[in-house]
N, C-alpha and C positions, 0 to 999 in steps of 0.2 A: 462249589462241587466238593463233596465229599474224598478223601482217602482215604484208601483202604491200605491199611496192613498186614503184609504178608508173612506170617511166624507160625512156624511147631510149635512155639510155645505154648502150654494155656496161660489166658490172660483173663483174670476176672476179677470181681470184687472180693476182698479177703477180710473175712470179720473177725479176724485175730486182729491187723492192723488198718490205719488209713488208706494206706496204697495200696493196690491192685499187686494182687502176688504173677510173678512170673514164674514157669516152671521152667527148669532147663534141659529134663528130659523127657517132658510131657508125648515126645515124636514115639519115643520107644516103650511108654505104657501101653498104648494103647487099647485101653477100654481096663487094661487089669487092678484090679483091687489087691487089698489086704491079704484075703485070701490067698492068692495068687504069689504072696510071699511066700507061702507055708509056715506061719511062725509056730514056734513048737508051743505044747501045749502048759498055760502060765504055772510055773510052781509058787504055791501060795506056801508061808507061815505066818504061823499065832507069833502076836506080841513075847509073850512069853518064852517062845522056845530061845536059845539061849543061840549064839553068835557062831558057836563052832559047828551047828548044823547046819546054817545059812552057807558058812563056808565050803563046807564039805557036800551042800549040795547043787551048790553052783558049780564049783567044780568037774564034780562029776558026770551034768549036764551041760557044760561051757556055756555058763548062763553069765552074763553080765548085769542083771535087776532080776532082783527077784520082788514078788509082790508080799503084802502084809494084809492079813484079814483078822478080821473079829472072831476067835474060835467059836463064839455062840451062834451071832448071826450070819456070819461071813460076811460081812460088810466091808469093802475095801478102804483101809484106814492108812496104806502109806507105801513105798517102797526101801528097798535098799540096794544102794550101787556097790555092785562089788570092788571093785576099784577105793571109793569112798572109804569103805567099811576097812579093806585092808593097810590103808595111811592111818585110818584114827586106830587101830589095833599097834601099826607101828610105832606109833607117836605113844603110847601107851593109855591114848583115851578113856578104850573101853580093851573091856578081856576077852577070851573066849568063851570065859563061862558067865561072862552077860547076858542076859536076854534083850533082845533084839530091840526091847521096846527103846533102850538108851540110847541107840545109834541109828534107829532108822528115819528117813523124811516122810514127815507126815503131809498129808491131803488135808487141803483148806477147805471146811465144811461151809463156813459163814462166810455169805458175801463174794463169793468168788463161782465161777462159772465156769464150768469144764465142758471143752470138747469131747463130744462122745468120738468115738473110734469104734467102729465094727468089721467085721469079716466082709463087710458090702462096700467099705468106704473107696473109693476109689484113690489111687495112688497118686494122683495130683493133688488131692487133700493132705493125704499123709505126709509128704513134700513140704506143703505150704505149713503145715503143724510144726514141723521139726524147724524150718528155715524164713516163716516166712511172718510169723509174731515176734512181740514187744521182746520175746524170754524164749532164746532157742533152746529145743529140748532135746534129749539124746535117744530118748525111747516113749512108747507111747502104748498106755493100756487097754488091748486088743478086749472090748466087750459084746455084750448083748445088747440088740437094741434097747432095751430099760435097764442098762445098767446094772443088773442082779447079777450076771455071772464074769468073771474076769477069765476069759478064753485063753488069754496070750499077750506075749508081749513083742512089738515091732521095735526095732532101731534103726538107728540113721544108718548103720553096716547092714544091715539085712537089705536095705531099698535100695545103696549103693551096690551090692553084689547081685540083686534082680538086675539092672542096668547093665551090669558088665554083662551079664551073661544072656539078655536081652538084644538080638543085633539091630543095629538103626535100620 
């Protein structure tokens, strides 16, 4: 005879890893998506623009990543962590009148497969993205379903503060 298991969690198959991701607040989504974070809308720069504007406009927007696009095509080619940017500035890496292209993480175009993340995704997804693959990640870019526009950006503080403020 069968057992059944009785859990809030969601429990299912995870195609980031081998095992089946579990969620731990899956009780208190219920049903909400990406959307439902409200994540503000993504500030993209070019390659080119230089390091003290990335800084001065995270800043200003209490951004923690900001995105990097193609000025021609807009193609998204990378981000930058603010945090990141401001040790290698300390460290005297890079300067402020660098351009961005010296210090930022680039996007692996060959051979590598990227989870899409959209405004539709449900927030047990975006869970198992940040916590629940081979490489945990800290934020994740909020797109279109075909990938042409970069919307926003989600972080692991953004889904933890839905939860808080989410009652069980």
């Amino acid at each position: 005879m069968a057992q059944t298991i009785k859990t809030s969690a969601h429990i299912g198959p995870s195609p980031l890893g081998s095992k089946p991701f579990i969620s731990k607040w899956s009780s208190r989504y219920r049903g909400a998506t990406v959307q439902d974070l409200e994540p503000p809308a993504a500030l993209s720069l070019n390659p080119t623009d230089p390091i003290s504007l990335a800084l001065i406009s995270a800043f200003e927007r209490d951004y923690t990543h900001l995105t990097i696009v193609d000025s021609e095509t807009r193609a998204l080619l990378g981000y930058i962590a603010i945090p990141v940017l401001q040790a290698q500035l300390d460290t005297g890496k890079v300067k402020p009148e660098d351009p961005l292209s010296k210090a930022m993480a680039r996007f692996e175009r060959k051979g590598k497969k990227y989870r899409v993340i959209t405004m539709a995704t449900p927030l047990e997804e975006l869970e198992e993205f940040f916590d629940g693959g081979a490489q945990k990640q800290d934020f994740a870019v909020v797109t279109d379903e075909d990938r042409r526009f970069v919307l926003g950006v989600a972080t692991r503080s953004d889904l933890e503060e839905f939860v808080k403020r989410r009652p069980a």
